[in-house]
PALO-545396 format. One record per residue (C-alpha): x, y, z; residue in three letters. Coordinates in steps of 0.001 Angstrom, whole numbers, plus 500000, padded with zeros to 6 digits. Example, Ala and Ser with C-alpha at 12.3 -4.5 7.8 and 13.67 -1.06 7.14 Angstrom:
2
512300495500507800ALA
513670498940507140SER
//
This chain:
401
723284154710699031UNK
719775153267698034UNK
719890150997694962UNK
717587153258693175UNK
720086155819693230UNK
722919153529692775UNK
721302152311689650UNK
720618155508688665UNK
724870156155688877UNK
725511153336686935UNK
722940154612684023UNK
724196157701683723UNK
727452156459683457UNK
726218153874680700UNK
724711156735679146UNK
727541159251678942UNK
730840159511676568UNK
733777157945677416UNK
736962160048677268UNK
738353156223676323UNK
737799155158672692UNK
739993152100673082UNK
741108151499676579UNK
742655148524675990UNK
744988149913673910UNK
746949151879677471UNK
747257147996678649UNK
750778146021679239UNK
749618142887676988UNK
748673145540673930UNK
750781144777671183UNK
751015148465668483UNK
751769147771664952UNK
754637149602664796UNK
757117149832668339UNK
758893153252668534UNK
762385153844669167UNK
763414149908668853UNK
764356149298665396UNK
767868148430665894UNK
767316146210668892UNK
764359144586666821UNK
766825144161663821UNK
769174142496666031UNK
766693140152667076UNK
765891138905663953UNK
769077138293662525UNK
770222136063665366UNK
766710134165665062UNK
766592134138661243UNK
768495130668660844UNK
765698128950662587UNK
763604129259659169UNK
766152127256657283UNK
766537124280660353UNK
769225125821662351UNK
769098126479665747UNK
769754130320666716UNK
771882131109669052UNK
771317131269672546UNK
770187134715673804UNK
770139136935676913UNK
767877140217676780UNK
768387142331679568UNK
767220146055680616UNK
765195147862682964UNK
761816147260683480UNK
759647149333680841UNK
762184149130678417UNK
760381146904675567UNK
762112143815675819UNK
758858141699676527UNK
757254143792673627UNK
760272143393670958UNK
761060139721671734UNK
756769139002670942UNK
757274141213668292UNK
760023139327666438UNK
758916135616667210UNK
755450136050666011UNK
756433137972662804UNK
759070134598662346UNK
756231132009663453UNK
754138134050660647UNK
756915133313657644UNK
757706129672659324UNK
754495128838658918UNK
753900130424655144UNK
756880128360654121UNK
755552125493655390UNK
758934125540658290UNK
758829123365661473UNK
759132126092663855UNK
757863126099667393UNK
757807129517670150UNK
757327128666673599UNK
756542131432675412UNK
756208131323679572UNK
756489134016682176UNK
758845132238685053UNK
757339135178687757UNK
753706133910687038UNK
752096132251690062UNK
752374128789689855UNK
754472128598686666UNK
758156128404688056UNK
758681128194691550UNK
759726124404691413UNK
761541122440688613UNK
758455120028688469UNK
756375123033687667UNK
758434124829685306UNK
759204121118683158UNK
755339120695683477UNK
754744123994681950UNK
757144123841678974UNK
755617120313677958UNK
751955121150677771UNK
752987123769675931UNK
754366121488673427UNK
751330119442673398UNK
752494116785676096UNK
749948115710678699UNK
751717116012682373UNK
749720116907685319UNK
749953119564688032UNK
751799116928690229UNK
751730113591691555UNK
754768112410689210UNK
758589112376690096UNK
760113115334689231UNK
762825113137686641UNK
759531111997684775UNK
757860115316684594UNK
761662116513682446UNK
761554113362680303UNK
758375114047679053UNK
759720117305677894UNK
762325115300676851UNK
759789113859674339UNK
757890116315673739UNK
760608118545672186UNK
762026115068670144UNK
757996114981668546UNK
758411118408666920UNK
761527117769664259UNK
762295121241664065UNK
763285124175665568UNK
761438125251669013UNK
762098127970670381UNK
761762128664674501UNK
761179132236675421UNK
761523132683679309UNK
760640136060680569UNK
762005137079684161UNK
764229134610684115UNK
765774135820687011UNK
762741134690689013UNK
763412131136687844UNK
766875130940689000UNK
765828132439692282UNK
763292130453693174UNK
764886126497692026UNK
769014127495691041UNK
770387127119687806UNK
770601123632687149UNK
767306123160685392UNK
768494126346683008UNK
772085124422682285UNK
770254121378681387UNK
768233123761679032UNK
771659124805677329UNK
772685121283676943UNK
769692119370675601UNK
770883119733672352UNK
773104117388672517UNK
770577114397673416UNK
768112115833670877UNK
768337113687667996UNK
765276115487665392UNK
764797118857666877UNK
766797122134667570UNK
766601123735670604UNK
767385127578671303UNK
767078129694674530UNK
765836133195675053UNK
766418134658678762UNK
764661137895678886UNK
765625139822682561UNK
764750143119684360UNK
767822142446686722UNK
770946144480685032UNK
773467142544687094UNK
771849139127687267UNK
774427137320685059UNK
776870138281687822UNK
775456135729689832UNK
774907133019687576UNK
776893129812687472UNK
779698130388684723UNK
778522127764683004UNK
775107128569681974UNK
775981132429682193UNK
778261130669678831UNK
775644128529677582UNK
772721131132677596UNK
774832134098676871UNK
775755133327673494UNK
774504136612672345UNK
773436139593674557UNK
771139142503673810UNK
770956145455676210UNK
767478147523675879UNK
768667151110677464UNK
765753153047679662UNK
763978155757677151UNK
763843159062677531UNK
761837161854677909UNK
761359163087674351UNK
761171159230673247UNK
758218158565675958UNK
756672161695674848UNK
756554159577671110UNK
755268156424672086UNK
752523158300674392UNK
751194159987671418UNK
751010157136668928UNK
748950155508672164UNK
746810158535673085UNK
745635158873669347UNK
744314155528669382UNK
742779155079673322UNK
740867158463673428UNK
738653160314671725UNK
739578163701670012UNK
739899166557672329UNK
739644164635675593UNK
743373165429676269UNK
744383168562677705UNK
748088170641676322UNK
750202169183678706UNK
749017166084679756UNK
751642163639677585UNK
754337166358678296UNK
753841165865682282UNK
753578162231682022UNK
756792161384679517UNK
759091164411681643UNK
758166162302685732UNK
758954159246684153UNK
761809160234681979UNK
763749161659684534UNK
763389158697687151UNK
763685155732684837UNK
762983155756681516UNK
760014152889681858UNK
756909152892679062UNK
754826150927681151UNK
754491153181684083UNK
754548156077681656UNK
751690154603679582UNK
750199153459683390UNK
750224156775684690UNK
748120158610681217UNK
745967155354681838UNK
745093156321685236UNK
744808159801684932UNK
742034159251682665UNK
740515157101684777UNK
740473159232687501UNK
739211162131685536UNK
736059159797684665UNK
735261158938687891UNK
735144162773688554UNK
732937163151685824UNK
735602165595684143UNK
735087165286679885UNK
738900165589679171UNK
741960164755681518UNK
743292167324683237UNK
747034167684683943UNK
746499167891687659UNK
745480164172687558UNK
748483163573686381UNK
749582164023689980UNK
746605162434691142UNK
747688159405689250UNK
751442159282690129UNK
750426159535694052UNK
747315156540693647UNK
750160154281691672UNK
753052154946693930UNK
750793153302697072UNK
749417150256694656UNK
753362150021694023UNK
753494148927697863UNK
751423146324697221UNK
753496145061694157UNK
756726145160695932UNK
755575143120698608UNK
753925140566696060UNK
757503139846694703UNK
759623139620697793UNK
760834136185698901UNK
758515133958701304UNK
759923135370704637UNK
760134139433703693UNK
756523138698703103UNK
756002137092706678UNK
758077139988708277UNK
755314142101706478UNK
752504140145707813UNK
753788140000711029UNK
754612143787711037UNK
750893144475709871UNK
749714141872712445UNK
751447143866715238UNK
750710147113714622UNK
748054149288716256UNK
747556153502716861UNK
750707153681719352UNK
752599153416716250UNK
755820151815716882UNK
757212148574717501UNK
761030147216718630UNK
762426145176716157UNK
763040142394718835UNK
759501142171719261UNK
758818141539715625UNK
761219137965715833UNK
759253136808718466UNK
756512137162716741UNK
757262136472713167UNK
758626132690714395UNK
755010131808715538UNK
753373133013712453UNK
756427131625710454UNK
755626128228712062UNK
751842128881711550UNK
752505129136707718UNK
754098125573707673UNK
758100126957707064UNK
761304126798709618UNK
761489130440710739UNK
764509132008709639UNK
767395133742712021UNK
766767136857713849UNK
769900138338712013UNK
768794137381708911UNK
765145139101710049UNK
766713142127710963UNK
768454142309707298UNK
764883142033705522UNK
763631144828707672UNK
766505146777706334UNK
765492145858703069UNK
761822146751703590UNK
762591150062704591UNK
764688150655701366UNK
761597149818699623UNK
759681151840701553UNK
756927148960702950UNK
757782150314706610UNK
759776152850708297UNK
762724151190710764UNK
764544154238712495UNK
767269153587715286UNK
766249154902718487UNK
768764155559721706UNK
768240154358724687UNK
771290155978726557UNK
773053153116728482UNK
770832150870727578UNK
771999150945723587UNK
770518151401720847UNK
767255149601719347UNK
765213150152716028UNK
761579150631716175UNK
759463150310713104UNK
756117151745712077UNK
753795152452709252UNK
753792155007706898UNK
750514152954704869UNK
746855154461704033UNK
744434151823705576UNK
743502150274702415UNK
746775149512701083UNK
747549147598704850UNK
743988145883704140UNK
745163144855700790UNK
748456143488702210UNK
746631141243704697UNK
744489139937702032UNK
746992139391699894UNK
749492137462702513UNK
746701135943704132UNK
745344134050701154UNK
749576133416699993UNK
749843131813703044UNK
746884130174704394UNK
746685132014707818UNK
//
């Protein structure tokens, strides 16, 4: 394409109506006014966290639900409506907020300490300090505030993963060193079963309260799409249909308002690109199939260090024949293991994250006989070419290879 005419498609689409009239309003961070279908979890909320406005410290609390479920979206909700009153009443109330399955954030206790003191206003750096320095100026930072603060970790889970549950118990407990501030705990998790395989301890510290958010359903996704809809597109740009598709796929699978809200989003978005002036419910379809193979590349983005070397190495392998024997893939994944500066695992252990890879559907691993010989595995790749050039990218740059 010759830039005349490639300027001339990027006028024309400068030129033309948008089926959006507020995009950002079909985004994950977009906050609504009012949040269907949660009033009694949102209730619930605030009564545990009302004490904080009088100098108490709230209980303790553990959110947990499915993904899509609102939790993120209540628990914002609810602390910035109580930071609002704190703050009218003149209150010494702090909210910490951090996301523990950000980049960089929480994947070491020296990180994760570092994180939660600047965010109290305490200088630390990115490293260079021990890690029992990094915690005491926490420490301080929390004593400076004389209040009540307040730390919200979202995907907690991720945080006990990636350093154990010692930092968290220390969390639970640092009220009883504190001598001018009050310190309570929100865990918010997508992992239904994760307090199964916490340490009893903090699973009795943190869990002083629990609050379950239940998947919606179709009817109630059909609700929140509409309240969205009427305020991210312009009249008559949705088709009879579209919402009703879009709440019933994700309704009966799991209930989540993000990928319900993700897959109206992209629908539209696709429809644009076709130069269509209202969304079809075809690209509903359209939209369902073009997020299920970005999914791929979000699965693979949260695995643990060495699923995502097995992936690499996998990819690295893997040509038109179309199939490789799992044996092959240890050999292999040790030298780029090695390559990426970590001790290659075992090749039983390998062979249980290829199992777990083909659960999530990253490859295909299907036992093969070979008569007297036994039996062997041989994996290949089920992946349109740009999602495998994504992957390599994306583990490429993680790694340094």
């Amino acid at each position: 394409m010759t830039n005349g005419s490639l300027q001339d498609q990027f006028t024309e689409y400068l030129e033309k109506d948008s089926i959006f009239k507020d995009k950002e309003v079909l985004s994950t961070d977009y906050r609504p006014d009012d949040i269907l279908h949660r009033d009694e979890h949102i209730n619930e909320l605030a009564s545990i966290l009302a004490p904080s406005l009088k100098g108490n410290d709230p209980s303790n609390i553990f959110i947990y639900g499915s993904v899509g479920t609102g939790k993120t979206l209540v628990t914002k909700h609810v602390c910035n409506e109580l930071k609002m009153v704190a703050d009218d009443a003149d209150e010494d109330l702090e909210i910490v907020y951090i996301n523990c399955k950000m980049k960089k954030v929480a994947d070491t206790e020296y990180r994760v300490s570092a994180k939660l003191a600047r965010e109290l206003g305490k200088d630390v750096p990115s490293t260079g300090l021990p890690t029992d320095e990094v915690y005491e100026r926490f420490f301080e930072a929390l004593e400076d505030h004389e209040g009540v603060v307040i730390l919200v970790l979202d995907e907690i889970d991720a945080l006990i993963k990636k350093i154990g549950d010692d930092f968290l118990y220390n969390l639970t407990r640092v009220n009883d060193d504190l001598n001018n501030t009050k310190v309570s705990l929100i865990g918010i998790s997508n992992d239904l079963n994760f307090t199964d395989y916490m340490d009893a301890r903090v699973k009795s510290s943190l869990g002083e309260e629990e609050i379950i958010f239940r998947p919606y359903n179709a009817l109630q996704l059909k609700k929140i799409l509409e309240q969205r809809a009427s305020d991210a597109f312009r009249d008559e740009c949705l088709k009879e249909g579209v919402i009703s598709k879009c709440s019933a796929l994700v309704g009966a699978e799991q209930g989540d308002a993000r990928k319900a809200i993700d897959l109206l989003r992209v629908a539209a978005e696709l429809s644009e690109r076709d130069n269509r002036e209202q969304v079809q419910v075809e690209y509903v379809d359209k939209a369902q199939e073009k997020i299920e193979k970005d999914r791929i590349v979000e699965a693979v983005r949260n695995q643990p260090k060495h699923s995502q070397l097995t992936v690499y190495t996998i990819i690295d392998m893997y040509d038109e024949d179309g199939k490789i024997v799992t044996g092959d893939v240890y050999s292999a994944y040790k030298d780029i293991a090695r390559k990426a500066g970590t001790e290659p695992l075992t090749q039983r252990r390998i062979s249980d994250l290829i199992d777990e890879l083909d659960m999530l559907g990253v490859i295909n691993a299907t036992v093969t006989s070979q008569g007297r010989h036994g039996r062997t595995r041989h994996i290949s790749l089920d992946l349109d070419a740009h999602i495998v050039e994504k992957l390599t990218e994306m583990l490429e740059d993680e790694f340094h290879l």
